[in-house]
Gaussian input, Z-matrix of N, CA and C with variables (Angstrom, degrees):
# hf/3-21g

backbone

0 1
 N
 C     1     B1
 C     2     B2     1     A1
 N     3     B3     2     A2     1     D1
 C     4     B4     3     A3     2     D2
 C     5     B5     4     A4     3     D3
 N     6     B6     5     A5     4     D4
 C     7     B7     6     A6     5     D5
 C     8     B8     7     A7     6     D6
 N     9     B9     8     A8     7     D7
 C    10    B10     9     A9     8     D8
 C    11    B11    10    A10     9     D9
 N    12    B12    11    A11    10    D10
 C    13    B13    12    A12    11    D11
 C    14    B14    13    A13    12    D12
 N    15    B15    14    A14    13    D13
 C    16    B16    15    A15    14    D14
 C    17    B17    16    A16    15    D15
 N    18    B18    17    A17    16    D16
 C    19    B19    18    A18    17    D17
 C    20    B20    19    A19    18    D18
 N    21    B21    20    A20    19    D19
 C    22    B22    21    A21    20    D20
 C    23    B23    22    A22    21    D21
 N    24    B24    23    A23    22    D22
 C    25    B25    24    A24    23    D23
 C    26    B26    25    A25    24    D24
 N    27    B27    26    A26    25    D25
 C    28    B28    27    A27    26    D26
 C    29    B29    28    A28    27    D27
 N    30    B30    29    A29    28    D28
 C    31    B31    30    A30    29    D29
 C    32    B32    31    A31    30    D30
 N    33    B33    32    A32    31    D31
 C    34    B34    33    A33    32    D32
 C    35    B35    34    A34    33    D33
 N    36    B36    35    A35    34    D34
 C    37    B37    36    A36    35    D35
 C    38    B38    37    A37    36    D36
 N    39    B39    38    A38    37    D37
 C    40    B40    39    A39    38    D38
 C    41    B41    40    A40    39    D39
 N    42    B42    41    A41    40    D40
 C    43    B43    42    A42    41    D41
 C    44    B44    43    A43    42    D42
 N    45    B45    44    A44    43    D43
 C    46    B46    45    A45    44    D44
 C    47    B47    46    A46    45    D45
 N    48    B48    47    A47    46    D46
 C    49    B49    48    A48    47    D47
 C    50    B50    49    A49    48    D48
 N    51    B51    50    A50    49    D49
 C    52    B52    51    A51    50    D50
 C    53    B53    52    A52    51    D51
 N    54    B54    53    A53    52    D52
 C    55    B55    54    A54    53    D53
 C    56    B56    55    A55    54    D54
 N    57    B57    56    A56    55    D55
 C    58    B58    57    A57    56    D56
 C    59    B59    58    A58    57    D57
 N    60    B60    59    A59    58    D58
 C    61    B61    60    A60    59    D59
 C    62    B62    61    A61    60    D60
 N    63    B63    62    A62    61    D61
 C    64    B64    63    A63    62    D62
 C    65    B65    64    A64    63    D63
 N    66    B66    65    A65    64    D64
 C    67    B67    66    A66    65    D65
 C    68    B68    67    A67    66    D66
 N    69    B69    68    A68    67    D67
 C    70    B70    69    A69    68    D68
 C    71    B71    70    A70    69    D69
 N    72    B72    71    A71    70    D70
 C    73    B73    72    A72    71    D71
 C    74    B74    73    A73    72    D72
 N    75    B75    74    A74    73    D73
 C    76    B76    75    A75    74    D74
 C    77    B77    76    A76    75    D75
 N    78    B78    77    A77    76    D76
 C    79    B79    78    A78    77    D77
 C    80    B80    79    A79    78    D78
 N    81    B81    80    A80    79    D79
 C    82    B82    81    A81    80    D80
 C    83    B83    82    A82    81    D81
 N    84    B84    83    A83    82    D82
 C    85    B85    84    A84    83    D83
 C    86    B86    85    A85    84    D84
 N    87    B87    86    A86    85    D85
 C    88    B88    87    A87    86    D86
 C    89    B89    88    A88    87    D87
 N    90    B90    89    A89    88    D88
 C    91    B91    90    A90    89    D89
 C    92    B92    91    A91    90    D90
 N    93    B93    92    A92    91    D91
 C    94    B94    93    A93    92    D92
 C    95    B95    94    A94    93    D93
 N    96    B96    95    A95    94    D94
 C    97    B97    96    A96    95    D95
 C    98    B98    97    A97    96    D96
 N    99    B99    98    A98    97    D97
 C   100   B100    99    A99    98    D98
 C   101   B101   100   A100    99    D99
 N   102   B102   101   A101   100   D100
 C   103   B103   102   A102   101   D101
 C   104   B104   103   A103   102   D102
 N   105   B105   104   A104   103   D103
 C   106   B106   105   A105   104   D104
 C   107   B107   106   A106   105   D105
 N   108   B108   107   A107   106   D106
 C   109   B109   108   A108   107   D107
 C   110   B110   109   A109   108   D108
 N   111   B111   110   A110   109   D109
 C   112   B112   111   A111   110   D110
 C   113   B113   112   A112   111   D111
 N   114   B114   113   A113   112   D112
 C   115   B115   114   A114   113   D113
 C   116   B116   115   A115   114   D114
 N   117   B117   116   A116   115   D115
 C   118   B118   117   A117   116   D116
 C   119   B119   118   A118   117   D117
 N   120   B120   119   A119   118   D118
 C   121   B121   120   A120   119   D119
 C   122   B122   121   A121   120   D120
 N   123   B123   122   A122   121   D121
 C   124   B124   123   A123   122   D122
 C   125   B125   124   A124   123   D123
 N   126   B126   125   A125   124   D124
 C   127   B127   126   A126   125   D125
 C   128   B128   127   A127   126   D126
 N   129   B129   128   A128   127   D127
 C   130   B130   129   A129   128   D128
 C   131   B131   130   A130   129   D129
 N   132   B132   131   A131   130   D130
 C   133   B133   132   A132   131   D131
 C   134   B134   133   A133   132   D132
 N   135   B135   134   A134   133   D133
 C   136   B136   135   A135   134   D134
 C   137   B137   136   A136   135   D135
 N   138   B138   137   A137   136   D136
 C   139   B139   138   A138   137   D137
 C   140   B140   139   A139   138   D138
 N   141   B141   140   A140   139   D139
 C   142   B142   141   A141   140   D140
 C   143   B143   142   A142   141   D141
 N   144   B144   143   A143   142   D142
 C   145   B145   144   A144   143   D143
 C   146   B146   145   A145   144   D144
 N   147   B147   146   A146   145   D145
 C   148   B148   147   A147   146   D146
 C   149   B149   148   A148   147   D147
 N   150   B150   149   A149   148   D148
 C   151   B151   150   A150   149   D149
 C   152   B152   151   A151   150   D150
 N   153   B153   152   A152   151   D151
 C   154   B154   153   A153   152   D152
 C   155   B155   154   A154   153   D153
 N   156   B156   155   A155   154   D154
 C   157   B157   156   A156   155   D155
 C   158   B158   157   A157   156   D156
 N   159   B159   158   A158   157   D157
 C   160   B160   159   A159   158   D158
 C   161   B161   160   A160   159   D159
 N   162   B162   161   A161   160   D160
 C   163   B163   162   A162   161   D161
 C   164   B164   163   A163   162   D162
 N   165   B165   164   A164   163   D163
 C   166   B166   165   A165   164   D164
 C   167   B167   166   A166   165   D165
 N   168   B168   167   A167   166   D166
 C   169   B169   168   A168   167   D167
 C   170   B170   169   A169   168   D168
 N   171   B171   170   A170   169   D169
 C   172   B172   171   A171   170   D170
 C   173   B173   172   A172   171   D171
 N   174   B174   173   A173   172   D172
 C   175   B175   174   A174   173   D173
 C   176   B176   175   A175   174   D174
 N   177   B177   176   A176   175   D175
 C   178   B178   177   A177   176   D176
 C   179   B179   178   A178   177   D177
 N   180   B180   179   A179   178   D178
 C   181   B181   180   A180   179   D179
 C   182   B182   181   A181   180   D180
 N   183   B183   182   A182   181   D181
 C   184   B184   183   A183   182   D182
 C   185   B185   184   A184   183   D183
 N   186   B186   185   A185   184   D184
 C   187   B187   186   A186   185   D185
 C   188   B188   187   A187   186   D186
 N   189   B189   188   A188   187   D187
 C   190   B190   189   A189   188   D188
 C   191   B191   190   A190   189   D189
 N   192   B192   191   A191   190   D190
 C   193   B193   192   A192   191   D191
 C   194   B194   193   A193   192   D192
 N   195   B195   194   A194   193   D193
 C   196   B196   195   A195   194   D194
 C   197   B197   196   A196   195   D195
 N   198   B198   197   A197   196   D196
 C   199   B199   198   A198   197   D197
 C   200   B200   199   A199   198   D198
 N   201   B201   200   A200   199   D199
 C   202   B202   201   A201   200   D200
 C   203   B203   202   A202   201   D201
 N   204   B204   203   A203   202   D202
 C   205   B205   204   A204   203   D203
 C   206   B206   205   A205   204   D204
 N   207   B207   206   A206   205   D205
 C   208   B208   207   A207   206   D206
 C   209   B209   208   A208   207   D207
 N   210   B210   209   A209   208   D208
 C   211   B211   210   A210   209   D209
 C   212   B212   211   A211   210   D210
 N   213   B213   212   A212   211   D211
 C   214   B214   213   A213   212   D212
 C   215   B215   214   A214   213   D213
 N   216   B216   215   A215   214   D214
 C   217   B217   216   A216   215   D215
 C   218   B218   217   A217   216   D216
 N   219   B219   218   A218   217   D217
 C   220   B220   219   A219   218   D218
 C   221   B221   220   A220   219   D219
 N   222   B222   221   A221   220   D220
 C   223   B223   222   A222   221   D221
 C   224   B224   223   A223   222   D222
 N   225   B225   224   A224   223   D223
 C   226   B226   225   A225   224   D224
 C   227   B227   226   A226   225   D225

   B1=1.4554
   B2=1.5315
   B3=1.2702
   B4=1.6532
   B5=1.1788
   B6=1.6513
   B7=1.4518
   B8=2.2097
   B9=1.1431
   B10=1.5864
   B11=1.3499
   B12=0.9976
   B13=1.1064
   B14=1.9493
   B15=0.9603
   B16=1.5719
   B17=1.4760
   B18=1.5692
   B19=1.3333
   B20=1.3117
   B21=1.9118
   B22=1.1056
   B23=2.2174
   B24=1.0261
   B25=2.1454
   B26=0.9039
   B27=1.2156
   B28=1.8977
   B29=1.4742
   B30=1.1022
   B31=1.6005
   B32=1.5290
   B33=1.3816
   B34=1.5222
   B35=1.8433
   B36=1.1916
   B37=1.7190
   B38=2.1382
   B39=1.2437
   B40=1.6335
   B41=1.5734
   B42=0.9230
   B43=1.3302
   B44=1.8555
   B45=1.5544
   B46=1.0096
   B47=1.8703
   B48=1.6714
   B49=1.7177
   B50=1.9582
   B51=1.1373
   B52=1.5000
   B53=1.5750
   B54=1.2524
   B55=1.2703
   B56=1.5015
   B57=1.4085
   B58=1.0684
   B59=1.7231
   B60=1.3217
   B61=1.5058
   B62=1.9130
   B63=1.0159
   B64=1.4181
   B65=1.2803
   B66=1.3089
   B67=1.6070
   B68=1.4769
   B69=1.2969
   B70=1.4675
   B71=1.8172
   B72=1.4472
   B73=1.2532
   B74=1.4335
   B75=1.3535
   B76=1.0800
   B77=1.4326
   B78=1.1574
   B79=1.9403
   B80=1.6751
   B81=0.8351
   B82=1.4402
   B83=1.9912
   B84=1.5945
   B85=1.7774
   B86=2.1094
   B87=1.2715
   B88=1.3757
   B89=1.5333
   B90=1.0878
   B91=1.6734
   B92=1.3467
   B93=1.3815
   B94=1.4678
   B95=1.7699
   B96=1.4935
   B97=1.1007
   B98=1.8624
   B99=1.1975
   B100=1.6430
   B101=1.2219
   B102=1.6730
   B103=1.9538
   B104=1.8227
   B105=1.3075
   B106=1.6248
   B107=1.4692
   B108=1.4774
   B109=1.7906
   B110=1.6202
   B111=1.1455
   B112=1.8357
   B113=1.7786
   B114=1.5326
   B115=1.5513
   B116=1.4515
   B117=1.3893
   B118=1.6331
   B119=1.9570
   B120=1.2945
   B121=1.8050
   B122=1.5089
   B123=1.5408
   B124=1.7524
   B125=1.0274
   B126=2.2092
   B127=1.3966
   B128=1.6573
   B129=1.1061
   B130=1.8836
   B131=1.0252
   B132=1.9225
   B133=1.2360
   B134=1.6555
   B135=1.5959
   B136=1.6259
   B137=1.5862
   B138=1.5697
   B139=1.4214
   B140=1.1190
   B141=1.2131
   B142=1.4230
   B143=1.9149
   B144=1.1594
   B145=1.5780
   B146=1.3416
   B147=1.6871
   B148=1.5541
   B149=1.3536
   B150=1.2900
   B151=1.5381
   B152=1.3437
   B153=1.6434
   B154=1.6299
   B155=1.2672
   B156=0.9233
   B157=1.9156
   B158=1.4368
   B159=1.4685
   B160=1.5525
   B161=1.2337
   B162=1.5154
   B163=2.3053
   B164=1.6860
   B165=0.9913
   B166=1.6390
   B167=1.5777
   B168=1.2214
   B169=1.6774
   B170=1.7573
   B171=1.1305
   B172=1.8761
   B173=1.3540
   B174=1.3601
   B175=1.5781
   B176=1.4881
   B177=0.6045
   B178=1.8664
   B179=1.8776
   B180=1.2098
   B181=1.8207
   B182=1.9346
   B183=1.3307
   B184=1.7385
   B185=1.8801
   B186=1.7203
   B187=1.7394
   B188=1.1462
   B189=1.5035
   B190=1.3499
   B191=1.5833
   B192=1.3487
   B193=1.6190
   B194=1.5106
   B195=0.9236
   B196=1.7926
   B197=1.7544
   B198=1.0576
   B199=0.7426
   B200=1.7931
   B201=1.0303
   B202=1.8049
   B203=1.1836
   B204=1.8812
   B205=1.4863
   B206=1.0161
   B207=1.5906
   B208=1.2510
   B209=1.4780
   B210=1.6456
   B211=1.4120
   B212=1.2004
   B213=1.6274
   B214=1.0480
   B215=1.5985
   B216=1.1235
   B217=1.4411
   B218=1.5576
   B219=1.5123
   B220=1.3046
   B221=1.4162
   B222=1.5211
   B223=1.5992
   B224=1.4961
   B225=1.3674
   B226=1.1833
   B227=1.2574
   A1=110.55
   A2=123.77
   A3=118.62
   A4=108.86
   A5=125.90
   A6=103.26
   A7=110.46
   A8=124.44
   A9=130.26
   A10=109.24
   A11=136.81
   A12=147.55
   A13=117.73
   A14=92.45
   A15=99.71
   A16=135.26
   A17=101.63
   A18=115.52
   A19=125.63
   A20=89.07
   A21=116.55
   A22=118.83
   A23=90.30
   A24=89.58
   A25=123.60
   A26=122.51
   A27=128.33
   A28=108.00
   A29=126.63
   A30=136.79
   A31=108.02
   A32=112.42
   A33=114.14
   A34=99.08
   A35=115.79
   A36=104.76
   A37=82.05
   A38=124.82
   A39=110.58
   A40=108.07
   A41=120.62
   A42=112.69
   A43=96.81
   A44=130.81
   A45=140.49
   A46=76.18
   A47=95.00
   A48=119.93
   A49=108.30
   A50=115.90
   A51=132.41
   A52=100.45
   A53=134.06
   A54=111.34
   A55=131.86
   A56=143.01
   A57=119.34
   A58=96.11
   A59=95.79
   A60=106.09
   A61=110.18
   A62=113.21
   A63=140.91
   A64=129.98
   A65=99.87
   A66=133.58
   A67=104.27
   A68=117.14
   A69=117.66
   A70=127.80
   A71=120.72
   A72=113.56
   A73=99.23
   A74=121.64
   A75=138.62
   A76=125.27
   A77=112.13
   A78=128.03
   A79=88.04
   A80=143.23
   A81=122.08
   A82=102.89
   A83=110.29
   A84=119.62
   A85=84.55
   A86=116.90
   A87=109.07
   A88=123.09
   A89=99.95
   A90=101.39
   A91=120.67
   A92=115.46
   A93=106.59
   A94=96.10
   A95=107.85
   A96=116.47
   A97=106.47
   A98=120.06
   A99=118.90
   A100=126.44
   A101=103.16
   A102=122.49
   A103=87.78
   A104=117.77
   A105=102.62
   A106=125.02
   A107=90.99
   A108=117.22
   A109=117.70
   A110=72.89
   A111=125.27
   A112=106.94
   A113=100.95
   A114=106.12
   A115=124.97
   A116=114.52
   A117=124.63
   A118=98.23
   A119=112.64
   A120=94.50
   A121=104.40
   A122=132.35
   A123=110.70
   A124=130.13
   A125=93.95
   A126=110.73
   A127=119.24
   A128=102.59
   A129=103.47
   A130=104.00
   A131=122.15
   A132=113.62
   A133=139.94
   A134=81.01
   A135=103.34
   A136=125.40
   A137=93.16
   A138=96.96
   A139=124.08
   A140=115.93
   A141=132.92
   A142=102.03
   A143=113.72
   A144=151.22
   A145=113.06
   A146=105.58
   A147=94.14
   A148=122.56
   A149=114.15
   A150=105.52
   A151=111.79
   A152=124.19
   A153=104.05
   A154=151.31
   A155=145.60
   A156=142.16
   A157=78.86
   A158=135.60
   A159=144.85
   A160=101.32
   A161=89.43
   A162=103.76
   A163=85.34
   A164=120.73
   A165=117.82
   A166=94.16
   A167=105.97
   A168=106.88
   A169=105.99
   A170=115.46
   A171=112.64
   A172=105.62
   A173=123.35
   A174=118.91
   A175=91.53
   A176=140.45
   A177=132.30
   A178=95.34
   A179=130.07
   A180=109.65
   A181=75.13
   A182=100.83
   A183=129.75
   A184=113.53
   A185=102.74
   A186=98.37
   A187=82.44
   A188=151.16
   A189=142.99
   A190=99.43
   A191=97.70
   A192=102.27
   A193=127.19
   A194=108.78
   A195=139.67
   A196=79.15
   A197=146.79
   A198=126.61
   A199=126.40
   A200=119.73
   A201=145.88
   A202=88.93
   A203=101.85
   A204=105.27
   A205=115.04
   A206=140.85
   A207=146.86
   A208=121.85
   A209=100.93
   A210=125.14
   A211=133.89
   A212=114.86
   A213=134.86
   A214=122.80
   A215=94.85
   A216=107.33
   A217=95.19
   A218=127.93
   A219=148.93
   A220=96.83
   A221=135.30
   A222=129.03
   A223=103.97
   A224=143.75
   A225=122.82
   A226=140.09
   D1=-43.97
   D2=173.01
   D3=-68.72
   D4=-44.61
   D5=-178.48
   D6=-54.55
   D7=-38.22
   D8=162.00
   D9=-46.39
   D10=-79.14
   D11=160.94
   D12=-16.76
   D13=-47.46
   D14=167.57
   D15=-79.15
   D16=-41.16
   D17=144.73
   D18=-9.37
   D19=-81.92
   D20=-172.69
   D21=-56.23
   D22=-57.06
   D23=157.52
   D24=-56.10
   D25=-51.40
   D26=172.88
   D27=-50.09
   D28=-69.61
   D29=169.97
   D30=-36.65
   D31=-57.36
   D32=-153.61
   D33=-98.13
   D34=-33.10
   D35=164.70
   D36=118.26
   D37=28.74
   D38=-166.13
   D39=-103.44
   D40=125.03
   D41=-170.00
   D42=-85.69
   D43=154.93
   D44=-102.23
   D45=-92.42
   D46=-53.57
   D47=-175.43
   D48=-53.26
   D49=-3.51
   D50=-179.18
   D51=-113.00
   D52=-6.98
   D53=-178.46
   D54=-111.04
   D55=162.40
   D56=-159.79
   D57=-157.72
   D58=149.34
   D59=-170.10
   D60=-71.35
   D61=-9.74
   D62=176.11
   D63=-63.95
   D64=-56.69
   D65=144.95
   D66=18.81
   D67=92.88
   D68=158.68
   D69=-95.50
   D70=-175.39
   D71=175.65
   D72=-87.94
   D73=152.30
   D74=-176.80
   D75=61.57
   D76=1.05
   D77=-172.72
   D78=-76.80
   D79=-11.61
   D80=-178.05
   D81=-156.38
   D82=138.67
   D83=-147.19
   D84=-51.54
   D85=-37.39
   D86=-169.24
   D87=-67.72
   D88=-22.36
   D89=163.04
   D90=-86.47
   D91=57.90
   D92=178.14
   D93=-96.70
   D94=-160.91
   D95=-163.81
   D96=-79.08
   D97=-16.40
   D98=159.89
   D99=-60.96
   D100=-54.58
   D101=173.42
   D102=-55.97
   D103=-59.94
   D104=-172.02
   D105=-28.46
   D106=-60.57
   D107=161.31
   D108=-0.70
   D109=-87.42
   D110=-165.41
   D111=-61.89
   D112=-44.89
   D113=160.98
   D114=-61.12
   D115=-62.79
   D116=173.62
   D117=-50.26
   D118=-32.88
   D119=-177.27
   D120=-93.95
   D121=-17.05
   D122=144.62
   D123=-26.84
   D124=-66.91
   D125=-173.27
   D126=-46.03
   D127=-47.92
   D128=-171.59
   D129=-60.57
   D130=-49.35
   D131=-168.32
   D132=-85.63
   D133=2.28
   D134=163.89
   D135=-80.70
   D136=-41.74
   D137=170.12
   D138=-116.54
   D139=40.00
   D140=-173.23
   D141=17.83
   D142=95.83
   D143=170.12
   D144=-136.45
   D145=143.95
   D146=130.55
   D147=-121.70
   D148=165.52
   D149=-170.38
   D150=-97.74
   D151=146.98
   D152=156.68
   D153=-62.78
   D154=176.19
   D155=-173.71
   D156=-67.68
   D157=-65.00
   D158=-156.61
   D159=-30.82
   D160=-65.55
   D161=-152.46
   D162=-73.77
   D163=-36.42
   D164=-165.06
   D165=-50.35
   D166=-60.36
   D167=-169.75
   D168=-72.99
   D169=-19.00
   D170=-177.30
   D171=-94.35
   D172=17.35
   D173=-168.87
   D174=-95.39
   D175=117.30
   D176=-156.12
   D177=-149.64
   D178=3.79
   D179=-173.28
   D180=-167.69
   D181=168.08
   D182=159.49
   D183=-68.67
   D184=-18.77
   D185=-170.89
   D186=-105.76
   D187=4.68
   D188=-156.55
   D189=-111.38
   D190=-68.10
   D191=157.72
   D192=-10.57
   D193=-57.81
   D194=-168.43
   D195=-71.38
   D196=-81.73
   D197=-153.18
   D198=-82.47
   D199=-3.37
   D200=157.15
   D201=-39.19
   D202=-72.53
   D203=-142.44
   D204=-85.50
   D205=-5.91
   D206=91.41
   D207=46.06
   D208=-73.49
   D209=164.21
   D210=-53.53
   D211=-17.18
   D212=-169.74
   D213=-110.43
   D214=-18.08
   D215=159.23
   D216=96.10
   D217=46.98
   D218=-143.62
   D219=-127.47
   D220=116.86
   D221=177.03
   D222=-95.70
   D223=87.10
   D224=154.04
   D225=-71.50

């Protein structure tokens, strides 16, 4: 979960005390559709994946995520 979790700040610019397991798309100006980007190409290249067009567009929250990558055969 911290290595996700870290991801997720590193990618999106959140400092640790700003972040929240809650965390939706667009709930904060850095998750727009670029930070999305930029997150899904961490994600793969952290856990060496690739993702689909599908989950790319259904990845919509931080608890949602968790369950994508799930699909992928991904242990968070």
């Amino acid at each position: 979960m911290d290595k996700y979790k870290k991801i997720f700040q590193d990618s999106l610019n959140i400092s640790p005390e700003n972040f929240s397991d809650n965390l939706k798309y667009n709930d904060i100006p850095e998750w727009d559709s670029i930070g999305h980007m930029t997150l899904m190409a961490a994600l793969e290249e952290n856990y060496k994946i690739s993702i689909d067009t599908d989950d790319i567009v259904d990845f919509s929250s931080f608890k949602k995520g968790i369950a994508i990558l799930k699909k992928y055969n991904v242990n968070i």
